[in-house]
N, C-alpha and C positions, 0 to 999 in steps of 0.2 A: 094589580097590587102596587101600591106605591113604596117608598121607603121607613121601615120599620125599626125598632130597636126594644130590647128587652133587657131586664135583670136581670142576671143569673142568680147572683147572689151580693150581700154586704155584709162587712163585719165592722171591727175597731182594732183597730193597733194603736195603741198609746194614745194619744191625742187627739190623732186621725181615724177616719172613717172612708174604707176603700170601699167601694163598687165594681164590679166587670158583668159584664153582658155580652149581647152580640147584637151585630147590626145585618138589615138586608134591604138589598136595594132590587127592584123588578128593572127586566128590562125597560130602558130608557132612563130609568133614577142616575142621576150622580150625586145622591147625598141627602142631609137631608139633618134632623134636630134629632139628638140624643138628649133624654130625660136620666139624669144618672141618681134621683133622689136621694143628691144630697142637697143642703143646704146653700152649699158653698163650694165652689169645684177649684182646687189648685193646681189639677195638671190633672192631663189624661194623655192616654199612646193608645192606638189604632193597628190594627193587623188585619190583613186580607187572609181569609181562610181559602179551601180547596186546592184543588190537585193541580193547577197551573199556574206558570210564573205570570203576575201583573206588572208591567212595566213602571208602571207610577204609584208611587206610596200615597195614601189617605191624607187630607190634611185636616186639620180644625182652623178652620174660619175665626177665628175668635181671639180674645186677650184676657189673658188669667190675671188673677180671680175672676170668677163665676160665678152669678145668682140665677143663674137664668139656665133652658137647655144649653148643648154645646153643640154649636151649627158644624158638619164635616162634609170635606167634598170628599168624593172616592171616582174613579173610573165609572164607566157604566153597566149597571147589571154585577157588582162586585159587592160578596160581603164579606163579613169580617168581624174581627173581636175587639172588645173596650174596655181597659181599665178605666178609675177615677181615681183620684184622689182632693178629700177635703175634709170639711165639718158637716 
């Protein structure tokens, strides 16, 4: 299985339009493209889920604004939760 990512859910506040999911990586993944169906991504933050401490926080690869997936590097075999925010 390689690295994954889902919606949970989306809504609207004001203006904006937020996103979160979660993402997973199989062993050997460090990462990999988030589809966060927005339009337009102006930030997002990353969290490793489960029951042990990960030494190195997730990063996104990338420079805000976003039209496109959001490419993130993580550890190996580490998954984790996603906000977005955009239009």
């Amino acid at each position: 299985m390689a690295f994954s990512s889902t919606i949970t859910a989306t809504f609207v506040a004001g203006s904006k339009r937020i996103a979160f999911g979660t993402f997973t990586n199989a062993s050997g993944d460090t990462g990999g493209d988030i589809t966060t169906g927005l339009a337009v991504v102006d930030a997002m933050w990353l969290q490793y889920s489960g029951t042990a401490v990960v030494a190195d926080a997730p990063v996104i690869n990338e420079t805000f604004p976003l039209t496109t997936a959001v490419t993130i590097v993580t550890v190996d075999n580490a998954d984790g939760y996603w906000i977005a925010i955009g239009r």
